[in-house]
C-alpha positions, 0 to 999 in steps of 0.5 A: 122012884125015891121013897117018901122017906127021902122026900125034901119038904119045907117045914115052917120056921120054928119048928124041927126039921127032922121032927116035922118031916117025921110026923109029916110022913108018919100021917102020909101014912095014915091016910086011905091009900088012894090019896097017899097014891096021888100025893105020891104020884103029884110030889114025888113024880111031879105029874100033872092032874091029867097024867095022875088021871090017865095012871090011876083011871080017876077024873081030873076032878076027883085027883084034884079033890083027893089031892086037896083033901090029904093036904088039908088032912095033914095041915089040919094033923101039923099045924094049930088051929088058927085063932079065930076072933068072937064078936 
């Protein structure tokens, strides 16, 4: 298995590379150890929701959910807040 910190990640144009991937994976390391285990287990072992499933002893739903809910974590960490238009 190849440590995250040897994980290929796309940053979006613009920014630092090397200082995005770091940021990136010092906020990996934030979150609760059951979603760094799944994002671990879907991007860096590319299994699928039912082999992380079997692995892990979770539902399919709930790696799903844990899934989304570190992706979203580190998205909402990396990225600006979208505008958002008043009327």
């Amino acid at each position: 298995m190849t440590p995250l910190g040897d994980v290929e990640i796309s940053v979006p144009a613009g920014l630092d590379e090397k200082q995005t991937v770091s940021e990136i994976l010092e906020i990996i390391e934030t979150l609760p150890r059951n979603q760094r285990e799944v994002l671990y287990l879907k991007f860096q072992c590319d299994l699928s929701y039912r082999e992380i499933s079997s692995i892990t002893n979770l539902s399919v739903s709930n790696v799903g959910f844990l899934i989304h809910t570190a992706v979203r974590s580190v998205r909402k960490q990396i990225l600006p807040e979208p505008v958002r238009r008043t009327q």
